[in-house]
Kinemage of the C-alpha trace (Angstrom):
@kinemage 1
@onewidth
@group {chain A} dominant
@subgroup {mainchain}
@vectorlist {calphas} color= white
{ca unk a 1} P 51.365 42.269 30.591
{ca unk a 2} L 51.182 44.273 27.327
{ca unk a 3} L 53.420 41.914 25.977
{ca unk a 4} L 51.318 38.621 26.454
{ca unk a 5} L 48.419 40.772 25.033
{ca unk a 6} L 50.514 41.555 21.644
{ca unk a 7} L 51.448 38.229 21.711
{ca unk a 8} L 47.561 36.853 21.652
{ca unk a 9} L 46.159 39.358 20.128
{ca unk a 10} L 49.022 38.433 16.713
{ca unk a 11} L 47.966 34.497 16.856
{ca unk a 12} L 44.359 35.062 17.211
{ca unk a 13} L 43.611 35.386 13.792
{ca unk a 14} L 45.295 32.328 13.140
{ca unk a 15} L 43.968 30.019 15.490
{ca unk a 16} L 40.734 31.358 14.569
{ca unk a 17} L 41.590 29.998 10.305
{ca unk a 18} L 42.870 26.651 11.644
{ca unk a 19} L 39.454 26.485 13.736
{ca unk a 20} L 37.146 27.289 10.870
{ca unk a 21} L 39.453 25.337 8.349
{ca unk a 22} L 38.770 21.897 10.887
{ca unk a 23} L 34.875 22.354 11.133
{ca unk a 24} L 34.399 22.741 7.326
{ca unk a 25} L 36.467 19.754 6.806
{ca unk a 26} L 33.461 16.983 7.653
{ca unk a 27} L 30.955 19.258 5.617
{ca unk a 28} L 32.737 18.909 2.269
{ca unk a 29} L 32.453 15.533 1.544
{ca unk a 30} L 28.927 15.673 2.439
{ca unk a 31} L 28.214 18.765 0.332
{ca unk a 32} L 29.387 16.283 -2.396
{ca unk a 33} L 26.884 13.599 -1.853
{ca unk a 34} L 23.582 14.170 -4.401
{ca unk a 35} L 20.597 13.821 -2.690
{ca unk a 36} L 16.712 14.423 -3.080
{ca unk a 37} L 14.910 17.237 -1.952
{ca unk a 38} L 11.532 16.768 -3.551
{ca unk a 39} L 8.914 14.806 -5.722
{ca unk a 40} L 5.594 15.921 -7.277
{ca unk a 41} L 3.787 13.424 -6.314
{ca unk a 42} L 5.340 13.545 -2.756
{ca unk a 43} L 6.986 10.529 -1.527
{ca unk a 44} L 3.447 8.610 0.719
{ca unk a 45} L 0.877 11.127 -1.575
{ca unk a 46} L -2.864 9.429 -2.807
{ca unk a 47} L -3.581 10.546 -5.793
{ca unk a 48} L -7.074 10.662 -7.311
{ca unk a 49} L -5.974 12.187 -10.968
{ca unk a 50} L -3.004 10.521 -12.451
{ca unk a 51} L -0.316 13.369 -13.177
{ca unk a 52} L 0.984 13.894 -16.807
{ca unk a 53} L 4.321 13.944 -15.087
{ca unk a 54} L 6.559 12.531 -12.149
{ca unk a 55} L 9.109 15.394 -11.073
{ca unk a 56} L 12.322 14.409 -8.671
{ca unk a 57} L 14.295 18.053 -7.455
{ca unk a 58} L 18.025 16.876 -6.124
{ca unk a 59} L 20.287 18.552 -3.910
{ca unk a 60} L 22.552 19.023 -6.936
{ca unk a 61} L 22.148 18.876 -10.799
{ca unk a 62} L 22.185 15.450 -11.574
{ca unk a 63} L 24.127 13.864 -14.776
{ca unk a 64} L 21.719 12.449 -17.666
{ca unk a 65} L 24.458 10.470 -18.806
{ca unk a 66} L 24.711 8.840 -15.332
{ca unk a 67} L 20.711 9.011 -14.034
{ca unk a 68} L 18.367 6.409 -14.245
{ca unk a 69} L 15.154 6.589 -13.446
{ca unk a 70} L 12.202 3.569 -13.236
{ca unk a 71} L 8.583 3.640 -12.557
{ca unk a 72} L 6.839 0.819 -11.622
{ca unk a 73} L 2.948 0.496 -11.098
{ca unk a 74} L 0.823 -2.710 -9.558
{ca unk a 75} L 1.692 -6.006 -10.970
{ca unk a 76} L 5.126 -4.500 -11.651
{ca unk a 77} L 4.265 -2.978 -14.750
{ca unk a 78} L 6.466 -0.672 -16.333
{ca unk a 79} L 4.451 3.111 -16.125
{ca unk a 80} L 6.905 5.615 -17.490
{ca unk a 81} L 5.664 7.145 -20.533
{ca unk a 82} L 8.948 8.155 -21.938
{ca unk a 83} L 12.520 9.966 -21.312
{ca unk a 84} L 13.252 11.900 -19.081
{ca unk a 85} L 14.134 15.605 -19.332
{ca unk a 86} L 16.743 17.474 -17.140
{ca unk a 87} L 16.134 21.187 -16.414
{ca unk a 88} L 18.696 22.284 -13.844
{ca unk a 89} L 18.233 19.917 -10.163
{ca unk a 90} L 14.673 18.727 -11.269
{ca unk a 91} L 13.990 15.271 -13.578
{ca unk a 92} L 10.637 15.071 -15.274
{ca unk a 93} L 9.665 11.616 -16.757
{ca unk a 94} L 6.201 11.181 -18.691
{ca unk a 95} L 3.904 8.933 -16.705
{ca unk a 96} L 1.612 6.584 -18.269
{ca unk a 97} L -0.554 5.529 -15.337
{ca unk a 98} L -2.008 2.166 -15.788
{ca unk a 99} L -4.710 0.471 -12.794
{ca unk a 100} L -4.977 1.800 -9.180
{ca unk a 101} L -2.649 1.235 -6.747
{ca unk a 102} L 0.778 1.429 -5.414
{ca unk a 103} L 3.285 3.175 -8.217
{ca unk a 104} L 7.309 2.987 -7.440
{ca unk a 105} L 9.556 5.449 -8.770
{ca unk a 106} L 13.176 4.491 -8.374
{ca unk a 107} L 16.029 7.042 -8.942
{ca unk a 108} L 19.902 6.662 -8.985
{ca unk a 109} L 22.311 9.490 -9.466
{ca unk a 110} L 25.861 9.874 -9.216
{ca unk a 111} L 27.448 12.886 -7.263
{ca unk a 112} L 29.966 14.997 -7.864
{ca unk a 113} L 32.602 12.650 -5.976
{ca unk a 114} L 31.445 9.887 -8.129
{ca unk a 115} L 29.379 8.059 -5.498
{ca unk a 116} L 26.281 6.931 -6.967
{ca unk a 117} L 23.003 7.784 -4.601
{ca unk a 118} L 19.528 5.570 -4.869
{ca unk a 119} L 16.717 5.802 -3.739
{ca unk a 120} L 12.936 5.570 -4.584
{ca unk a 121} L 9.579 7.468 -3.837
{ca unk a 122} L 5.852 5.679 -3.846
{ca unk a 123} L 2.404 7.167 -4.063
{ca unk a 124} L -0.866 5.672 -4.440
{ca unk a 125} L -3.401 6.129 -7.271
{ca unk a 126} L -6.647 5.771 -6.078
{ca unk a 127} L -8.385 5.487 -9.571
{ca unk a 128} L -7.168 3.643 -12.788
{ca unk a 129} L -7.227 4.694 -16.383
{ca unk a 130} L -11.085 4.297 -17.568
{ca unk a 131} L -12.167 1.584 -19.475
{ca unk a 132} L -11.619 1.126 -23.175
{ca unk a 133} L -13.670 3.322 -25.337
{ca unk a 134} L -14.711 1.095 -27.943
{ca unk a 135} L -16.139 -1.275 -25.746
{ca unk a 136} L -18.088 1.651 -23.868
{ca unk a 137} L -19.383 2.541 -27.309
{ca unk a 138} L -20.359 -1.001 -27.999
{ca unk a 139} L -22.513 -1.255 -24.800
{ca unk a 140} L -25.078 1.504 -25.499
{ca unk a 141} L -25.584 0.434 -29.487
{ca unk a 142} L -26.068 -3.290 -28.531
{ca unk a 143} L -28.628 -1.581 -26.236
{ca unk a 144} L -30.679 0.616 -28.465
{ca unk a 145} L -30.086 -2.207 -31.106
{ca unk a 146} L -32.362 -4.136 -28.880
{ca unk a 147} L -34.913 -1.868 -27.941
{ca unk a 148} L -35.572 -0.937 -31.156
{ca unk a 149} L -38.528 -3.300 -33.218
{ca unk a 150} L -36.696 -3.822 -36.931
{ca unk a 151} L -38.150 -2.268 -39.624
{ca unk a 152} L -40.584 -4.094 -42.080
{ca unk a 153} L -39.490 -4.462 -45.577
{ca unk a 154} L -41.390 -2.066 -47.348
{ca unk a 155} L -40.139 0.518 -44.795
{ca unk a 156} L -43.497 0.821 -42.881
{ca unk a 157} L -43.888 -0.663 -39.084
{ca unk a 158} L -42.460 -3.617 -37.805
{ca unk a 159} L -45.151 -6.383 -37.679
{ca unk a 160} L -46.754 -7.202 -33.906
{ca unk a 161} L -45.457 -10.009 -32.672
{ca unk a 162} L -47.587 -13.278 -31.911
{ca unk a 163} L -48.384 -12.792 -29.026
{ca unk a 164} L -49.325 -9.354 -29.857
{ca unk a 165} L -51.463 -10.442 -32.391
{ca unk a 166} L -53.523 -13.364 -30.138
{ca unk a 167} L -53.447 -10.200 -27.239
{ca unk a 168} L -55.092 -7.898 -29.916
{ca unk a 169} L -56.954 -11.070 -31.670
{ca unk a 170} L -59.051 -12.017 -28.214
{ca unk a 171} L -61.452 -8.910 -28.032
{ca unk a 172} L -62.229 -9.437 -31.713
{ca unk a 173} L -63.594 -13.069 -31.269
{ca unk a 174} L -65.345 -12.021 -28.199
{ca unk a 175} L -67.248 -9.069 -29.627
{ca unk a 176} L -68.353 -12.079 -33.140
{ca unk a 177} L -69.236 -14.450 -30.172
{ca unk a 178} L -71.394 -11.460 -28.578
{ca unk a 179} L -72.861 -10.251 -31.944
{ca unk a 180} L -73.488 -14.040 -32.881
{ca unk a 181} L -75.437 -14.714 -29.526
{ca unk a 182} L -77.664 -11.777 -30.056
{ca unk a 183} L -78.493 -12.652 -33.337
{ca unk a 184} L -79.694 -16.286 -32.099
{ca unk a 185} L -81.616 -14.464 -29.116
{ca unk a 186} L -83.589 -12.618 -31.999
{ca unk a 187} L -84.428 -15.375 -34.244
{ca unk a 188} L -85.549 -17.318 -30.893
{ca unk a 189} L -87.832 -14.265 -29.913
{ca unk a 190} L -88.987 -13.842 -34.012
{ca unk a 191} L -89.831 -17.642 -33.896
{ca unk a 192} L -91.645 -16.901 -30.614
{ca unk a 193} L -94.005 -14.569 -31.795
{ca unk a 194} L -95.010 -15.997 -35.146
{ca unk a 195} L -95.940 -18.771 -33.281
{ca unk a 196} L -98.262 -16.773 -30.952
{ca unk a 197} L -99.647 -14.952 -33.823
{ca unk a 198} L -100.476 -18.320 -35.205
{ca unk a 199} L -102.007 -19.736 -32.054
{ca unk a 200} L -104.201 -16.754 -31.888
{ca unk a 201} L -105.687 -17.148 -35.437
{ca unk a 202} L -106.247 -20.861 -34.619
{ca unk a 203} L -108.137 -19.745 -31.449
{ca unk a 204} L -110.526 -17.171 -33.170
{ca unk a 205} L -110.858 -19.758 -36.280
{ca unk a 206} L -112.264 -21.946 -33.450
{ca unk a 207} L -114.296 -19.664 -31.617
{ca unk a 208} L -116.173 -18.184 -34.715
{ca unk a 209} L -117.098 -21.673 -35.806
{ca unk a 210} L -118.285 -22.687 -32.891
């Protein structure tokens, strides 16, 4: 009995390093397969404020001689702003975001064991670059341009336009018609009373000779 026991207990430890030695076996190839582990913006994010930057984190630190990296916004237009620069596992590429929509950012890196890994993440930019500032800046002087009345010649107030000038011409003739019709109503009520003066002396002339 103590002999059987001896006997275990001395192969033990090496039954136990064959053991370990066969489950590790599938995990290294694996371990040498890149892979990623993160994005800023996350793979499926909506984005209001385009980033400055797209950041990819791998698994391992991946070769700049053997990475390349594409971005890709709507209509297929090219959006990276730039190279990229490698800081240990992580990638940042310069993003030059272009209208809103669906942006692509494909990524293939080789591993350690030489087998090249792809893959790509998407996120969604809700809002597009703004509109180009020197037709904004055109808008609001075409604007003032025309609300402005141009300046006269000798520097002084614009002149009225016609049909100012008939607007401000109307009272005018109405007030000479007014004045003129007054006028006429006088004569007519001077004319009036000479002639009553003059039927009166007629009358007494009359009377006194009779």
């Amino acid at each position: 009995m103590g002999g059987r026991v001896a006997r275990v207990a001395r192969t033990w430890p090496a039954a136990f390093g064959v053991a370990l030695g066969v489950s590790l076996l599938p995990a290294a190839p694996a371990a040498a397969h890149n892979s990623l582990t993160g994005s800023d913006p996350r793979d499926g994010a909506r984005v209001a404020t385009a980033p400055a930057r797209i950041e990819l984190r791998f698994l391992a630190k991946p070769d700049p001689a053997t990475t390349k990296i594409t971005v890709t916004g709507p209509d297929n237009v090219a959006a990276s702003g730039g190279a990229p620069t490698f800081t240990g596992n992580r990638v940042r590429l310069p993003f030059k975001p272009g209208k809103a929509g669906l942006y692509i950012v494909g990524y293939r890196v080789a591993s350690s064991d030489g087998h090249p890994v792809s893959g790509e993440v998407r996120f969604t930019l809700t809002t597009g670059t703004p509109a180009d500032p020197s037709a904004s800046a055109t808008a609001p002087a075409t604007t003032s341009a025309t609300a402005v009345p141009p300046a006269s010649p000798s520097g002084g107030p614009a002149a009225t336009s016609s049909a100012d000038a008939s607007r401000s011409a109307v009272p005018a003739a109405e007030e000479r018609a007014d004045s003129g019709g007054r006028g006429w109503l006088w004569a007519l009520g001077g004319a009036v009373l000479l002639a009553a003066l003059v039927v009166g002396l007629l009358l007494r002339r009359r009377s006194a000779r009779g």
